[in-house]
C-alpha positions as CSV (number, residue, x, y, z in Angstrom):
1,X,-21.3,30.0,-32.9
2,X,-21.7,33.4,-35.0
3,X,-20.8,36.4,-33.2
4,X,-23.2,39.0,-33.1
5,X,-21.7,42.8,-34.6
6,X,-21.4,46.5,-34.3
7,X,-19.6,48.7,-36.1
8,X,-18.5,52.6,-35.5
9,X,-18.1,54.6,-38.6
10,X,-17.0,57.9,-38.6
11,X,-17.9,61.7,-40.4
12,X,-14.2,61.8,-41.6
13,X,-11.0,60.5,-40.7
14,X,-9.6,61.6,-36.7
15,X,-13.0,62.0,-35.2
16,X,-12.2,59.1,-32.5
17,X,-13.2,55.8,-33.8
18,X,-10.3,54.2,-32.8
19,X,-10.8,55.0,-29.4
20,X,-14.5,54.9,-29.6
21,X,-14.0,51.1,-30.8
22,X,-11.5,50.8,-27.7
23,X,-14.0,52.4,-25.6
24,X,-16.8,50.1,-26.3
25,X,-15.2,47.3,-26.4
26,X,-13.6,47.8,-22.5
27,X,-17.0,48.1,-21.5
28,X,-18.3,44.7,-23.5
29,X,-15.4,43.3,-21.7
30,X,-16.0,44.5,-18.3
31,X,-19.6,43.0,-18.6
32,X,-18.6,39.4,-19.2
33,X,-18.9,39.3,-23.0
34,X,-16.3,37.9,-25.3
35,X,-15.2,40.4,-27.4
36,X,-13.2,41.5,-30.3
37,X,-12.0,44.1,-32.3
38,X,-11.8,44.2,-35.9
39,X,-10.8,46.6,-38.8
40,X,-11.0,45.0,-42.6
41,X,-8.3,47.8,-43.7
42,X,-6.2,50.1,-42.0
43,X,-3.5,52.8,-43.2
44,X,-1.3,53.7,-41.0
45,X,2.3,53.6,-39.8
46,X,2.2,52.7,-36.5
47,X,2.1,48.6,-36.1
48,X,3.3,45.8,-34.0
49,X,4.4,42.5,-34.0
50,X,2.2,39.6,-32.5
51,X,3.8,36.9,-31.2
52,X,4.1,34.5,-34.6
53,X,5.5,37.6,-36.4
54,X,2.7,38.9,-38.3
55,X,2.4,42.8,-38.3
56,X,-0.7,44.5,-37.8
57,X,-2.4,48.4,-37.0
58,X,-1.2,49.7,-33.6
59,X,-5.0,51.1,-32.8
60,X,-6.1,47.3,-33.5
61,X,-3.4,46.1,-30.6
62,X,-5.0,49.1,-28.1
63,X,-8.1,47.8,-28.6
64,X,-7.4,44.3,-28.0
65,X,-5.5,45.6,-24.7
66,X,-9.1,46.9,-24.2
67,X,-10.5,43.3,-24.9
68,X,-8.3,41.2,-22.2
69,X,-6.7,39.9,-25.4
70,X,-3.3,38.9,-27.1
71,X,-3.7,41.1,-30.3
72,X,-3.8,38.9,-33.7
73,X,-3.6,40.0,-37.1
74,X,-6.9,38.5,-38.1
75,X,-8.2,41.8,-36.3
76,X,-6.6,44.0,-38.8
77,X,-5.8,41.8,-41.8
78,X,-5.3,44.2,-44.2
79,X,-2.4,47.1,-43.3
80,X,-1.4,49.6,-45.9
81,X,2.1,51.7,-44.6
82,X,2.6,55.0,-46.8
83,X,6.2,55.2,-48.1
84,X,5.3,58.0,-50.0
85,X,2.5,60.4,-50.8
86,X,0.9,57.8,-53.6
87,X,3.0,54.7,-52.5
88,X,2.4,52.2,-49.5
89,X,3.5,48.9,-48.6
90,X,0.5,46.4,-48.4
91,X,0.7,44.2,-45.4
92,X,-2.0,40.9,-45.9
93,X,-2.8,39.0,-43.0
94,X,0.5,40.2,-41.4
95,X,2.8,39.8,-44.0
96,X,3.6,42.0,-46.5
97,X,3.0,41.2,-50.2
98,X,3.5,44.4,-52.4
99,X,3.8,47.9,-52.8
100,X,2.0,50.2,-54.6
101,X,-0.1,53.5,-55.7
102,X,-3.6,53.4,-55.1
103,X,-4.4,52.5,-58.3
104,X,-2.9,49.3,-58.4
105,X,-3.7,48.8,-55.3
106,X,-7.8,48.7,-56.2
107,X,-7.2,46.7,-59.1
108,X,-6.5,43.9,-56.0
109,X,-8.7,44.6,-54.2
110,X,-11.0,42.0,-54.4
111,X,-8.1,39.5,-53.1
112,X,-7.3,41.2,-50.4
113,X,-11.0,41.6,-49.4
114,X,-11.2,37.8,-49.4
115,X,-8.8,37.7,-47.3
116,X,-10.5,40.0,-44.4
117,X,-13.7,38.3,-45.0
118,X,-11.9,35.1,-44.1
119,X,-10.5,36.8,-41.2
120,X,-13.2,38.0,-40.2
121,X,-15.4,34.9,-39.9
122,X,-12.5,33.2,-37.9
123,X,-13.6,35.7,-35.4
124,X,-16.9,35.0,-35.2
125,X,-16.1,31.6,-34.2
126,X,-14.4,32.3,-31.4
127,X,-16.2,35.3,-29.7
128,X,-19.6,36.8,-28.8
129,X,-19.0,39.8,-30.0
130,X,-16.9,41.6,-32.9
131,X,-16.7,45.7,-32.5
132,X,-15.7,46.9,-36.1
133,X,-14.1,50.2,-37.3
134,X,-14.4,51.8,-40.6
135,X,-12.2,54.1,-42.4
136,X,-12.1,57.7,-43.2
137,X,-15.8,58.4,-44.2
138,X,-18.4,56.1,-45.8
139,X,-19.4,59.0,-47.6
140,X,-16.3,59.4,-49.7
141,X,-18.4,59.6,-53.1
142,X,-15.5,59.5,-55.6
143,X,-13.7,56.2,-53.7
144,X,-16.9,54.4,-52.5
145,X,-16.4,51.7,-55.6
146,X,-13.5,50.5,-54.1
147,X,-14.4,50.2,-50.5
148,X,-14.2,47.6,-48.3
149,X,-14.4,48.6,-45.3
150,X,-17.1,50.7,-44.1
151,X,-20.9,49.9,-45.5
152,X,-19.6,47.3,-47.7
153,X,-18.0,45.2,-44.9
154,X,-20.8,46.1,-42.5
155,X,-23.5,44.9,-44.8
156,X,-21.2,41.4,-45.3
157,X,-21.2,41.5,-41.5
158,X,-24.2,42.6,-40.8
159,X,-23.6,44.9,-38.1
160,X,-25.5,48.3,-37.1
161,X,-23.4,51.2,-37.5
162,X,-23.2,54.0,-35.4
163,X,-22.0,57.4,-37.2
164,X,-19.1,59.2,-35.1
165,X,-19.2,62.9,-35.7
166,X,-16.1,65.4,-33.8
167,X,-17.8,68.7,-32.2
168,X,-14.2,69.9,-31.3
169,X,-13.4,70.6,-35.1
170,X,-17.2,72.5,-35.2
171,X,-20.1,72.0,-37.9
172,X,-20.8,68.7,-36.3
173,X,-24.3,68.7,-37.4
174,X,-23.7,69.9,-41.4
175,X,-21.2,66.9,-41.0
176,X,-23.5,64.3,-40.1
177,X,-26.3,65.1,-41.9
178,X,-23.9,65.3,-45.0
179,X,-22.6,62.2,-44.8
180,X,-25.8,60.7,-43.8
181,X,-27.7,61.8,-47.0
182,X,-24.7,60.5,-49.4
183,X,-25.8,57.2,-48.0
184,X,-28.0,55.4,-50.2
185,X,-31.3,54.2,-48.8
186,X,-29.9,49.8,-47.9
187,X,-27.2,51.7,-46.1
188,X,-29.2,54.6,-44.6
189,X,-31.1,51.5,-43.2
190,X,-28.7,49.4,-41.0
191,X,-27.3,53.7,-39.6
192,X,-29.0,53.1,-36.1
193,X,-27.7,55.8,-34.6
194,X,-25.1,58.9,-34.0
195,X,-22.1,60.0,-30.9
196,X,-21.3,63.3,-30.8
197,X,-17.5,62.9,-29.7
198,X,-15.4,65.4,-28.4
199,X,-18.1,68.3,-26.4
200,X,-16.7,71.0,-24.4
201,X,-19.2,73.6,-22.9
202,X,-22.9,73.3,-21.7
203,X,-24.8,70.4,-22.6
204,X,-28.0,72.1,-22.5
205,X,-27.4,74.9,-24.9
206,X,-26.5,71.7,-27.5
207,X,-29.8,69.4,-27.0
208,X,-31.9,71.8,-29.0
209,X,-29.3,71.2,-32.1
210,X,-29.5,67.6,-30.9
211,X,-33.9,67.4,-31.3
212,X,-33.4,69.4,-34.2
213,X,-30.8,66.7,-35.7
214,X,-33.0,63.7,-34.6
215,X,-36.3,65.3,-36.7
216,X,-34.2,65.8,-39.4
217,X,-32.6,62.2,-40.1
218,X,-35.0,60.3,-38.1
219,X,-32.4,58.5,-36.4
220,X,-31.6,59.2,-32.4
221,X,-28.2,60.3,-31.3
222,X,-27.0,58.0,-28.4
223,X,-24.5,60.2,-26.6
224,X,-22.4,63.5,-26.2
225,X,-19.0,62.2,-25.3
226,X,-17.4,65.2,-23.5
227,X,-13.9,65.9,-24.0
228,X,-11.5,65.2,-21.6
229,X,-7.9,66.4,-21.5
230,X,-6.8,64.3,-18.8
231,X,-7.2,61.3,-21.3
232,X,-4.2,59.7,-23.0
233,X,-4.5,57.0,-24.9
234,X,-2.5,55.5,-28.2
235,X,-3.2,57.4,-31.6
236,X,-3.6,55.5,-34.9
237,X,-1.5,57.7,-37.1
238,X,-1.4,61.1,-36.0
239,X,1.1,62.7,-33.4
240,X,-0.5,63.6,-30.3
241,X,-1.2,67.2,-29.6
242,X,0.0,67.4,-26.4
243,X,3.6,69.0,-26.0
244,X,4.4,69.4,-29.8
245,X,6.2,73.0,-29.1
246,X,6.5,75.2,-26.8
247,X,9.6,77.0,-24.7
248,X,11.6,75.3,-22.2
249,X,13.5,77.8,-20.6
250,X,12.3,78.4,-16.7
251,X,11.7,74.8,-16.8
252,X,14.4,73.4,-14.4
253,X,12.7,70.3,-12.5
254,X,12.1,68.4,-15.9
255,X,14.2,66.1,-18.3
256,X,13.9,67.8,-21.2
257,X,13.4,65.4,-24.3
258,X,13.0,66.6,-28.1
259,X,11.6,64.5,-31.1
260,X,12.6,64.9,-34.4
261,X,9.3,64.8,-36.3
262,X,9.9,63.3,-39.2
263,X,8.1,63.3,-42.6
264,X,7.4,59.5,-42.5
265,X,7.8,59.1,-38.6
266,X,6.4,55.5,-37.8
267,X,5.9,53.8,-34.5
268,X,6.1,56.8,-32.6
269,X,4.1,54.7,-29.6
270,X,7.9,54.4,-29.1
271,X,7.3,57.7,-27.3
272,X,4.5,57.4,-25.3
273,X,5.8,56.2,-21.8
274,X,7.8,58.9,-22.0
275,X,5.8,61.2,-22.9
276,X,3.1,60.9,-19.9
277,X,6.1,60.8,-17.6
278,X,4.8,63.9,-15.5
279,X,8.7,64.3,-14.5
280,X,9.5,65.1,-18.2
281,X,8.8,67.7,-20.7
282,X,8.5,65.9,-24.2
283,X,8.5,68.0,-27.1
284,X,8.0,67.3,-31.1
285,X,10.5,69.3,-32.9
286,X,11.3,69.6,-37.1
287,X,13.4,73.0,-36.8
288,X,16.7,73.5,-35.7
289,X,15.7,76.7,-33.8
290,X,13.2,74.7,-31.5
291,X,15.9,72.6,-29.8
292,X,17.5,74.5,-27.0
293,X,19.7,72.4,-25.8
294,X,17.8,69.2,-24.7
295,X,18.8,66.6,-22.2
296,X,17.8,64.0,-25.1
297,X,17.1,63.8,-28.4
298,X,14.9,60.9,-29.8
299,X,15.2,60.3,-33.6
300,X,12.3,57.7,-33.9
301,X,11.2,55.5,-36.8
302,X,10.2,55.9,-40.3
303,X,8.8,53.9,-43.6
304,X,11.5,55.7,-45.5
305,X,14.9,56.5,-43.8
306,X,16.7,58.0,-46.6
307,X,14.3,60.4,-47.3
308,X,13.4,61.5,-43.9
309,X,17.8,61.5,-43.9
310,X,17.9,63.9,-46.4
311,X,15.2,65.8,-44.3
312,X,17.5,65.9,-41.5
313,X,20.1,67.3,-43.5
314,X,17.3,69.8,-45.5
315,X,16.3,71.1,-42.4
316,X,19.8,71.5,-40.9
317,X,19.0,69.0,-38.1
318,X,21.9,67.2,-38.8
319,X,24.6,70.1,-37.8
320,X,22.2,70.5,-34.8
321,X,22.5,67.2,-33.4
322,X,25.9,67.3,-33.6
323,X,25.9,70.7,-32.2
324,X,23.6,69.7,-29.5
325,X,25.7,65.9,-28.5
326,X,28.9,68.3,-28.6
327,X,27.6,70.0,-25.7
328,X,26.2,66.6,-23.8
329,X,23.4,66.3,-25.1
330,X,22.7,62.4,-25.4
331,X,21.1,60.9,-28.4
332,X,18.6,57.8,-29.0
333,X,17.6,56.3,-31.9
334,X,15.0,53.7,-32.5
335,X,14.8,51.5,-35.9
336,X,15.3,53.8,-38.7
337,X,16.2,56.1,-36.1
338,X,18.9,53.8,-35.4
339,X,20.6,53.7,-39.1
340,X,20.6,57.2,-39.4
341,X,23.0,57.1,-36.7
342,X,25.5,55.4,-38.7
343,X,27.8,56.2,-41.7
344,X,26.0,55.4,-44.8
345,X,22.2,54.5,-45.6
346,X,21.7,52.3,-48.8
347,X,18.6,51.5,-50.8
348,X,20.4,49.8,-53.8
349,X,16.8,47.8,-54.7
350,X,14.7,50.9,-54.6
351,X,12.5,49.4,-51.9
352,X,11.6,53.0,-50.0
353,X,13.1,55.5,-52.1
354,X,14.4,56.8,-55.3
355,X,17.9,57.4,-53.3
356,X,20.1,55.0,-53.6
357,X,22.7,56.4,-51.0
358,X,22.8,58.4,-48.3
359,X,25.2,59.3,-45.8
360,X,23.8,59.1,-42.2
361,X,24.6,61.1,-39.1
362,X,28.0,59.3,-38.6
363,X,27.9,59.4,-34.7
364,X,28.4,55.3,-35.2
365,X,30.2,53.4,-37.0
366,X,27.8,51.4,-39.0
367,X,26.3,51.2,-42.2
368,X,22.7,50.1,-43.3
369,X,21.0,48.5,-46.7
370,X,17.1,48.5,-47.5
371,X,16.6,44.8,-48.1
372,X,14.1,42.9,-49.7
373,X,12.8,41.1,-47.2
374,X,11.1,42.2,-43.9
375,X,12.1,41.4,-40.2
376,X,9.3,41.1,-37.9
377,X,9.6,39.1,-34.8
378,X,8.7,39.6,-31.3
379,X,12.1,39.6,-28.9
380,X,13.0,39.3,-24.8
381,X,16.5,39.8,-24.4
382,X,18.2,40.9,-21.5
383,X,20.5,44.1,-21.4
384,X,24.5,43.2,-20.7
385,X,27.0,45.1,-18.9
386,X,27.2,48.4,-21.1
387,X,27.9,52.1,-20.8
388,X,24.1,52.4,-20.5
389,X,22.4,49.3,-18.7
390,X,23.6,47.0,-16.3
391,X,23.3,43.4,-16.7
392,X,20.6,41.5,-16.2
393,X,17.2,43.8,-17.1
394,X,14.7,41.9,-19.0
395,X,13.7,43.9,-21.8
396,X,10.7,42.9,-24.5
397,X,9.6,44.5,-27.9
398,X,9.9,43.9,-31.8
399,X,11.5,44.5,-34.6
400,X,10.0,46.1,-38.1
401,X,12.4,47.1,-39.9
402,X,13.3,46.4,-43.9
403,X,17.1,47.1,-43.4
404,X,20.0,45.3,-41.9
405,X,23.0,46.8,-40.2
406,X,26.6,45.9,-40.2
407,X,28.6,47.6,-37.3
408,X,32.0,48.2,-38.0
409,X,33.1,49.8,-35.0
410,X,34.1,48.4,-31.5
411,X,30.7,49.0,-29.9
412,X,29.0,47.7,-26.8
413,X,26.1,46.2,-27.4
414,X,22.8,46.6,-24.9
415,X,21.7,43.5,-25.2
416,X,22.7,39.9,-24.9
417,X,21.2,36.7,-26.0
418,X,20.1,34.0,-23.5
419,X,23.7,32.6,-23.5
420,X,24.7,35.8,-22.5
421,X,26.2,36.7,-25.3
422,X,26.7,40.3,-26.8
423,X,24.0,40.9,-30.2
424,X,25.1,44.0,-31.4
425,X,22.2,43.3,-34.3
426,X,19.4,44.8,-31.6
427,X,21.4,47.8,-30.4
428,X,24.5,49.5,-29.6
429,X,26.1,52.8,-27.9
430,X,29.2,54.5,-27.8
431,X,32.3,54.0,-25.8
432,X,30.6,56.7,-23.7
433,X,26.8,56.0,-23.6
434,X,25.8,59.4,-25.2
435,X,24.9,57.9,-28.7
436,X,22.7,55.1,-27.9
437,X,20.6,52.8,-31.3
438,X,18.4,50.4,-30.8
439,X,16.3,48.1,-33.2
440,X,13.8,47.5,-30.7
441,X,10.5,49.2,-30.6
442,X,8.8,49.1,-27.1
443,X,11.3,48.5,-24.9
444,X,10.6,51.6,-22.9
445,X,7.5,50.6,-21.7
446,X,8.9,48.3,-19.2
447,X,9.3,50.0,-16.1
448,X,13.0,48.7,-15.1
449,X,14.5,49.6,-18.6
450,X,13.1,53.2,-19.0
451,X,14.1,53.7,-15.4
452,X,18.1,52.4,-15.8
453,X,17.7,54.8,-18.8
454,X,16.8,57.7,-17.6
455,X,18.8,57.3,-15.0
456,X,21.6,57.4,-16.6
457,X,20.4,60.6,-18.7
458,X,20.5,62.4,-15.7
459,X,23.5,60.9,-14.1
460,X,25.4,62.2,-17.8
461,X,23.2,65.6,-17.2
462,X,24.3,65.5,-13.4
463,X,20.7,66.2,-13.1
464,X,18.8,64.5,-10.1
465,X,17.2,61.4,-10.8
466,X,13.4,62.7,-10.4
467,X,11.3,61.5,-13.5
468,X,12.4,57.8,-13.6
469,X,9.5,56.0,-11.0
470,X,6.3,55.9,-13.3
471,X,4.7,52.8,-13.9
472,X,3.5,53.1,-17.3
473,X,1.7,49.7,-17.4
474,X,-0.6,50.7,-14.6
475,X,-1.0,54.3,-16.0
476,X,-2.1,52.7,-19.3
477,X,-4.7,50.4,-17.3
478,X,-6.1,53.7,-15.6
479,X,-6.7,55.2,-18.8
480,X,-8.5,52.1,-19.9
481,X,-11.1,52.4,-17.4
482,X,-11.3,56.5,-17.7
483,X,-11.7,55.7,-21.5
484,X,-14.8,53.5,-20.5
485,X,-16.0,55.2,-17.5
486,X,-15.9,58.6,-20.0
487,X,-17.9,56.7,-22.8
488,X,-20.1,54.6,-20.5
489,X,-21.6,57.6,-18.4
490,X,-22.4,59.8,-21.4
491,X,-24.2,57.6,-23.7
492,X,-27.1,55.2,-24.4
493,X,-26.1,51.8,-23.6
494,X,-29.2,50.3,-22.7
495,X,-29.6,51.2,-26.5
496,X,-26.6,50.2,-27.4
497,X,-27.4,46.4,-25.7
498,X,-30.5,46.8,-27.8
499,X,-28.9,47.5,-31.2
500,X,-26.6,44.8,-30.9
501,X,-29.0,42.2,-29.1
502,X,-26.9,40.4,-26.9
């Protein structure tokens, strides 16, 4: 068995592939077909953890969601996390294997390619389908030697491509037709089509643009794919837009949560249930005069925690968290948000930074080293009797993190092991509950957890307890479907069937 392929390219990087990808393949799935997603190289710093450890793109897990699947890193084998502006860490079939700049990083390439070809024809085997995404542009003129994943991957694969161009940013047109006449002619020819992605307005005053287009490049465009601001679904490596900044005074029926924003946030998916809590007003904050006295502040994750530490301190968002948990304000933070809770941050084998020390927020008694080796590993403990949880809530996530923490103070742990037994090592809070670290990423999405949380966020605000019921796992689902409903309505898919000939 060969699985037959399509692949969704894009005019530049943001224009929606990722949820494109999603899109299409919800709607292969929904009409009986096996289907897969797959991505030959991704750069980004949000990932997961599948269950056997390996760690892979977050966009690649959404759109196995989409696919009725259990997300594998064969769909994304190769992941490249930046630690800096000409640094990442390369992660190879879920494990990571070095870092570097990019221009070590091409002299490898070719090893790593084998590696995604492989990958990719394991999929094949299995499915009827495989939906790929490309990266950035495939018009990218002074890095098309090195790529291998856009026309180089789809010609291995041979899969049509389908050009993804964002009206919302404007020139749509001059961006297409641009990056379709960098192609040269063998990849000009497997281009079957175009999606405009992103339309607001009157569809009629845009179909003359849209003959005009087709006479031009000879190639049809299949849909218009409106925008829709009602849609939420997981970003591959930008924060959402949605409730960045804004005031918050007059605002009284709300929890009121603020987001440090950090130079290398990571994982901020972290976020996300709540975030679409209608009962709470999230905001993304990186200036001390934005925070007015929050019910919570979230310091998430980060590929380089003493950096984005010093940040903190740069910024003067150190003296207003402390300000801020002085006056009740309750703090959370997740992963590297976790160690820059304690008293010291050490990189002594220059794995993420030049820094070798770095004193952390103090607000726990704890210090943290940058090892060499990675942890990533899925875990479902439960929480234990604790200033924040009760006992007895099952809680699920996974750990990514490079550093390991030694807790020197008497702390309660959240969680306990399945003896029942106090593990400090995935998180910890204060004798009071208002300083609260956790190693875990995702274990707000389940419904019970958040809601014990945020419970007790208000109950420390003496605020009512109005934004805890929200089941994020069926909101999720119902974005799914509005994802394809929004894509299947407003494009060709009869063509679509036809391109791919299934």
């Amino acid at each position: 068995m060969s699985a037959k392929t399509l692949m969704i390219q894009g005019t530049g990087s943001g224009v929606g592939k990722s949820v494109l990808v999603a899109a299409l393949c919800r709607r292969f799935f929904k009409d009986g077909l096996r289907v897969a997603p797959f991505k030959a190289q991704n750069m980004s710093l949000n990932s997961f953890v599948t269950e056997d450890g390996g760690e892979m793109g977050r966009a690649q897990v959404f759109q196995a969601e989409a696919c009725g699947l259990k997300p594998s890193v064969a769909m994304n084998p190769i992941l490249l996390k930046p630690s800096s502006d000409n640094h990442s860490q390369i992660i190879v079939m879920g494990r990571p294997v070095a870092n570097a700049d990019a221009k070590n990083y091409y002299r490898n390439k070719e090893s790593y390619f084998k590696e995604a070809i492989s990958a990719f024809e394991s999929l094949q085997q299995s499915f009827d389908l495989i939906v790929l995404e490309g990266a950035g542009s495939p018009a990218e003129i002074n890095l098309k030697q090195h790529d291998i994943v856009n026309m180089r991957m789809a010609k291995l694969a041979k899969a049509p491509v389908l050009i993804v161009g964002d009206i919302d940013r404007g020139g749509v047109f001059a961006w297409m037709k641009g990056t379709y006449d960098l192609l040269d002619s063998s990849e000009k020819d497997i281009v079957k089509g175009f999606l405009i992605n992103k339309f607001r307005g009157d569809l009629d005053l845009l179909k003359p643009g849209l003959i005009q287009f087709e006479d031009l490049v000879h190639k049809p465009v299949l849909g218009v794919i409106p925008f829709d601001r009602e849609l939420y679904v997981d970003e591959e490596d930008s924060v959402p837009l949605p409730n960045i900044s804004g005031e918050i005074n007059g605002i009284q029926d709300k929890l009121k949560i603020d987001v440090i924003r950090l130079p290398r946030i990571s994982n901020f998916t972290d976020v996300s249930p709540l975030m679409y809590n209608p009962g709470i007003l999230l905001r993304y904050v990186w200036r001390p005069d934005q925070i007015q006295n929050p019910d919570l502040i979230l310091i998430p994750g980060s590929k380089n925690v003493l950096e984005d530490m010093e940040f903190l301190k740069n910024q003067g968002l150190d003296k207003k968290i402390h300000l801020c948990h002085n006056k009740g304000t309750l703090i959370l933070g997740i992963c590297a948000g976790f160690q820059m809770l304690g008293d010291i941050l050490e990189d002594p084998h220059g794995i993420e930074s030049s820094a070798n020390k770095v004193k952390g927020l103090g607000l726990l008694k704890m210090k943290t080293e940058i090892q060499p080796e990675k942890i990533t590993r899925q875990t479902n403990p439960s929480t234990g009797d604790s200033p924040v949880f009760k006992s007895g809530l099952n809680a699920s996530g996974y750990e990514i993190h490079m550093g390991t923490s030694q807790i020197q103070g008497d702390h309660p742990a959240l969680f306990v092991d399945s003896k029942g037994k106090g593990n400090p090592e995935l998180g910890i809070s204060n004798s009071e509950g208002t300083v609260v670290g956790a190693y875990i990423h995702g274990f707000l999405d389940s419904n019970s957890i958040r809601e014990a949380f945020l419970n007790h966020i208000c109950q420390k605000r003496k605020l009512p307890k109005n934004c805890a019921s929200f089941d994020y796992k069926k909101f999720r689902d119902a974005q799914m479907d509005r994802l394809c409903d929004l894509f299947s309505n407003n494009v060709d898919m009869e063509k679509i069937y036809e391109i791919v000939r299934c």
